[in-house]
N, C-alpha and C positions, 0 to 999 in steps of 0.2 A: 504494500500500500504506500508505503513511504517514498519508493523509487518510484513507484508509477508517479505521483504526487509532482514530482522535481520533472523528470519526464514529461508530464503534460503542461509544464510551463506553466501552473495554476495562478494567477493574479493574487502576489504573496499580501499586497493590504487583507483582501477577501481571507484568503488563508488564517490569517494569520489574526483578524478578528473571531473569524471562527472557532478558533482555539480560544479564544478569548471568553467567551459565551460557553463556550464547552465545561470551561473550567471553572468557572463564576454556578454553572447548574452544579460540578459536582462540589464544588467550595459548599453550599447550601446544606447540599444531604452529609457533604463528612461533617459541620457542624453539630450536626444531632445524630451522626453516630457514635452507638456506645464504644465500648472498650475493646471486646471482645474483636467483633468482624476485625477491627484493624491490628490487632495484635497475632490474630489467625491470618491475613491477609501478609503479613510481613514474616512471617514462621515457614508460609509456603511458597515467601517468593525466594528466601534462604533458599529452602530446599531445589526448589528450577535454578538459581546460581548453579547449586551445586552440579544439578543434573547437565547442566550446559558448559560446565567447563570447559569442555573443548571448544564448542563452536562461539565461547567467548575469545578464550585464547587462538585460535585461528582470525578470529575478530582482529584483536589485537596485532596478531603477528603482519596483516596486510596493513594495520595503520604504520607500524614500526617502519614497515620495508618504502613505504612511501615517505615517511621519517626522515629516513637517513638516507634517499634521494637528494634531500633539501640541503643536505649539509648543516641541520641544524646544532643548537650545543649538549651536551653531554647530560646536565640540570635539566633540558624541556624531557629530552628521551628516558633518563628516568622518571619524570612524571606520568610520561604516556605509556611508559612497560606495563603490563600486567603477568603475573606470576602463580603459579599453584597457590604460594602464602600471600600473593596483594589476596587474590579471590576468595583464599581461607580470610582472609581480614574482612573483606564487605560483608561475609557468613555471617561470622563473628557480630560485626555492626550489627545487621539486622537483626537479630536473634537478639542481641543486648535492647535494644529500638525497642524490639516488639513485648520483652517484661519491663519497662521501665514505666513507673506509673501513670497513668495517663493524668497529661496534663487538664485537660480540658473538664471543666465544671469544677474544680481545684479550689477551696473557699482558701485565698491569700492569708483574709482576715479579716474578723466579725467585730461589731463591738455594738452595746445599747446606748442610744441616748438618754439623758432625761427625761425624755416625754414619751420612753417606751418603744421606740424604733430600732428594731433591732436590723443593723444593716452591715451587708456583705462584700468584697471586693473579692471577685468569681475571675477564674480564667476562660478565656473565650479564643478560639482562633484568628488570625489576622484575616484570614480570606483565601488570596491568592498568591503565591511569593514565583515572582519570574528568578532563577536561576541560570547567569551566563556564565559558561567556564569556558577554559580554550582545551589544554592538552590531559587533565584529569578527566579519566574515565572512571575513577571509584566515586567522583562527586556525582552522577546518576546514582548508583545506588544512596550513598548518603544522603543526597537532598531528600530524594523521592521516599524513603524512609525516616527522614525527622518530619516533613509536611507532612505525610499520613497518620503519624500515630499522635503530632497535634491540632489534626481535623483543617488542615490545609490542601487545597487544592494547590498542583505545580507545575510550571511550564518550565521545561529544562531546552536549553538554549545553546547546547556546545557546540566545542569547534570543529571544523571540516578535519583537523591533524586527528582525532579523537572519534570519527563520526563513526567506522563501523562497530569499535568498542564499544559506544555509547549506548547504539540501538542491540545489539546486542545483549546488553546489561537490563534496558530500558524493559525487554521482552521477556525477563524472569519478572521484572514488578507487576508487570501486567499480567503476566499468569497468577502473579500473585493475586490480584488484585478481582480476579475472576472467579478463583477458587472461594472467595470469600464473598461473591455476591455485592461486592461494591465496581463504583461506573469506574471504568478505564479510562474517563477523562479526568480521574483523581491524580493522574500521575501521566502528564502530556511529553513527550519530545518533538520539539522542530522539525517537521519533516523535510529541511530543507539546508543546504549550508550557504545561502544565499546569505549574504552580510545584512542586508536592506532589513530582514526580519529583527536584527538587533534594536535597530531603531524605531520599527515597532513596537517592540517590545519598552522600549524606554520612553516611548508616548505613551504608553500604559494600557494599551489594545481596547479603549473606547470606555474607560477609567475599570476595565477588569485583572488590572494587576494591583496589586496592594501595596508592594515591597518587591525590590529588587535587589537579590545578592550576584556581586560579579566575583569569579574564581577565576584569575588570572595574574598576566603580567602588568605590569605599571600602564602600561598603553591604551589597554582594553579599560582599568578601577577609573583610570583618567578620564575615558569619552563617559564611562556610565556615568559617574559625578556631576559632570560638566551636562550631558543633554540628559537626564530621568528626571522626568516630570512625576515622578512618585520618589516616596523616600526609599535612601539605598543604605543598606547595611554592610559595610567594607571596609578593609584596610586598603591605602598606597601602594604600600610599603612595607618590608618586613627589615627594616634596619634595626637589628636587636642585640645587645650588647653583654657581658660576661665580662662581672670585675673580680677579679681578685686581691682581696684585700689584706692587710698586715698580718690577719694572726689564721690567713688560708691554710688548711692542711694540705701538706706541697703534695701528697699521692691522688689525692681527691682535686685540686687544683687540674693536674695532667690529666684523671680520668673525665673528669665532667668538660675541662675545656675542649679535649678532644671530640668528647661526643657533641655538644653544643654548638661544632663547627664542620666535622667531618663526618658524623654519619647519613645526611642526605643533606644534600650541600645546596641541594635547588627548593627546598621547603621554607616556608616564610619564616619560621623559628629557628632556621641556623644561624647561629652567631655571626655579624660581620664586623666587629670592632670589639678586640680585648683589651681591659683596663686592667693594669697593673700597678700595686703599692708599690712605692720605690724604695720602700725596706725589703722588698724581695728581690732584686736586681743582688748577686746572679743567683740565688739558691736554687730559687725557687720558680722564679721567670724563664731562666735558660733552659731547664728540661721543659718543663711545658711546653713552651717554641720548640725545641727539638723533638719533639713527641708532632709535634703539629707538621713537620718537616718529612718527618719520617714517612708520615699517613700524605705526603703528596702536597701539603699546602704551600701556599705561596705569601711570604710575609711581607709586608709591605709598614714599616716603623718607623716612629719619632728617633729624632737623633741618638736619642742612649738607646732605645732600642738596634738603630744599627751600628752603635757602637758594642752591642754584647752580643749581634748576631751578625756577622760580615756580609752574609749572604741577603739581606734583608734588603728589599726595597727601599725608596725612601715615600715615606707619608705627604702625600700632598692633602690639603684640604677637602678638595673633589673627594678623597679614597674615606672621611672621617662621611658623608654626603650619601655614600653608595651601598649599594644591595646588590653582593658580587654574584648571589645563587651558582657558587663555584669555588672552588677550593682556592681560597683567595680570604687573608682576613690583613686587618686594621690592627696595631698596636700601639697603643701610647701609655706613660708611664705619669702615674697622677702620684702628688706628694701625701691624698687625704681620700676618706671617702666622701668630703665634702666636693671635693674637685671633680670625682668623679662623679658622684650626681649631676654636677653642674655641667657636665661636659655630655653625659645621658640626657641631661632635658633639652639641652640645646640639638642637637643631633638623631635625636632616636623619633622616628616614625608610630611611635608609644604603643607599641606591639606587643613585645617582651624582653624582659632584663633579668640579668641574673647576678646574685652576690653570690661567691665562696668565702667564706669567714665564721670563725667561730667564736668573734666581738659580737655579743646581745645589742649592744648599744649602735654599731654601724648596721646590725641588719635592720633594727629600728628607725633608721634615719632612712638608709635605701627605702625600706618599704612606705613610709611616711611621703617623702620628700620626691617623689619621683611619681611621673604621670602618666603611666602608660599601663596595657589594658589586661599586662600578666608581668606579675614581679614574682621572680624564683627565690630561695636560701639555698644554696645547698644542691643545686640542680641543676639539669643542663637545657638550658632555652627550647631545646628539641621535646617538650615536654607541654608544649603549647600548642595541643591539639584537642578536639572536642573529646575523641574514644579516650585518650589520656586522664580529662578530666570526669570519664566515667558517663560519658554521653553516649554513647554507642557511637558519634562520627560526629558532624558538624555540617554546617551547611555555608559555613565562614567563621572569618574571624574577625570580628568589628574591632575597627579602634576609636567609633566614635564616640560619643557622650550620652545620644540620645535611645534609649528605650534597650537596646542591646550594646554587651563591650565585650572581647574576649570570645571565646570559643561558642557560636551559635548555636545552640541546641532546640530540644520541643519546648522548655519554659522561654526561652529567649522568641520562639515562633508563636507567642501566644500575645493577648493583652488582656485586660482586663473589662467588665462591667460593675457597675454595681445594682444589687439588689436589695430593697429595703422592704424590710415586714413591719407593716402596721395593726392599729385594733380599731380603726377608726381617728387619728387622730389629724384636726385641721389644723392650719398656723395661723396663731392669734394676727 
């Protein structure tokens, strides 16, 4: 249906409102469905994951081989890979998705008036959430799995590098979504990779989108910002920092700095800028960079830093500015953890930061004094993921202020009403 669709050249406005309408009917009915249907509906769309493994990874294997035609970077193509364990991973999500309590009808918080009004502040779904990614194919199962089980209808919007993975992925939820007796426009894909639909989709397809999350590079969070005529739920930028401070454990220092940088290099939580106390210059600094050297990185440092590492780039401004999504990091060497705050809020994309230190008093200052929308102790910034923080997945990661920040989940895809129970009583 999808190819015939692109094939008959269908006039994408018509298209692409039609979705719009589709979605907005099943938005309606998943609002007042119970628990059950969608937590059965997500158990069996698990299980067609699983059954389709293959003809997802043959999916996958013809977006890759058009992939690396392009000559693209190393960062986009492990986003776009899928594996026996990515796929155990979406399982996994979903399965987590589908026990996690249902948001919806959720009393926040109750309380009586004076005059005997007993009133509620209820969770309630947003509607409709349009979802555009580019080279993430685990983000169809994630989105289309937090929208379901918190009573959201969703238009998923990815990109052409990603397209037969997607629909692929897209064709377990719908079976899911079948098996359970709920409409197959609960969980929509683009049938098209015509770019024009984006901008569709950012007029809000005739005011039937609600919220827009965009999953991509700087390019793509940029145009959404800039032209969505509905509110967007996104980060820039994943410019996210790891200090290490005076009284750091130097084994823990090397273990966390290396994972916070080097084990997926093109995810928004990998470190690109390490701060260093200058009481640890060389104990404690020098293995760390050499451990960071080891695993393939590329240091790029302030003057003492290339004075204790030879091999070290030297730090321009532009490099304290960037989001390398590459084995590539930033080093500067701060005399305080005051400095290094100071040089975190100046700089950081306010995504995620991380302290190493076992001073109460600086992790209290880091975590106080610093504005961004995940602060770690002790951890490695690659920790700043929805299933991490017990979500089952994410549908983004917000760095704004408004209504959602940090890892998107089904209470972040909700909002609220209020309900007020009376006995009769009028205002004087």
């Amino acid at each position: 249906m999808m190819d015939s669709l692109e094939h008959q050249q269908a006039d994408l406005p018509a298209l692409m409102a039609e979705i719009g309408r589709k979605a907005r009917t099943a938005a309606a009915v998943l609002a007042f469905t119970p628990a059950e249907p969608k937590r059965a509906a997500l158990l069996a769309a698990a299980d067609a994951l699983d059954s389709r493994r293959a003809e997802i990874l043959a999916a996958n294997a013809e977006d890759m081989r058009a992939a690396e035609t392009k000559g693209i970077s190393k960062a986009f193509l492990d986003r776009l890979l899928l594996t026996d364990k990515r796929i155990d991973g979406m399982i996994e999500g979903l399965r987590t998705i589908a026990e996690l309590p249902d948001p919806v009808g959720a009393v926040m918080s109750e309380w009586t008036r004076p005059n005997g009004l007993v009133i509620s502040r209820v969770r309630t779904p947003l509607g409709v959430i349009g979802v555009i990614f580019e080279s993430r194919p685990n983000v169809t199962a994630d989105a289309g799995a937090l929208t379901l089980k918190s009573g959201n209808a969703v238009i998923l919007r990815g990109g052409s590098d990603s397209v037969h993975s997607s629909r692929a992925i897209h064709a377990s939820l719908v079976e899911g979504l079948k098996s359970a007796g709920l409409p197959e426009a609960c969980i929509q894909i683009v049938p098209t990779t015509d770019r024009a639909a984006v901008g569709e989709m950012l007029a809000g397809l005739g005011g039937n989108i609600d919220v827009i999350v965009p999953r991509g590079g700087k390019t793509l969070v940029a145009r959404v910002q800039a032209e969505a005529r509905v509110p967007v739920f996104a980060h820039l930028e994943g410019i996210c920092h790891t200090y290490l401070d005076a009284s750091a454990n130097p084994q823990m220092a090397i273990d966390v700095t290396v994972n916070a940088k080097m084990r997926r290099t093109g995810v928004c939580g990998a470190t690109e800028t390490l701060l260093v106390h200058e009481s640890l210059l060389p104990n404690v600094a020098k293995p760390v960079i050499e451990a960071l050297i080891a695993r393939g990185c590329e240091i790029r440092g302030d003057v003492r830093i290339q004075a204790l590492i030879p091999t070290a780039l030297p730090a321009t401004e532009t490099d304290w500015h960037t989001e390398y999504e590459d084995a590539i990091i930033s080093v500067k060497v701060v005399k305080d953890v005051g400095e290094a705050i100071a040089h975190i809020n100046t700089y950081s994309s306010h995504h995620t930061e991380a302290i190493i230190t076992e001073d109460l008093a600086s992790v209290q200052r880091f975590l106080a004094e610093i504005d961004s929308a995940i602060l770690l102790h002790n951890a490695s910034t690659q920790f700043a993921d929805g299933g991490e923080f017990g979500f089952g997945g994410e549908i983004g990661i917000a760095t704004g202020k408004f209504h959602a920040r940090g890892p998107v989940g089904v209470e972040q895809l909700t909002t609220f009403k209020y309900l007020v129970r009376g006995a009769g009583q009028t205002r004087p």
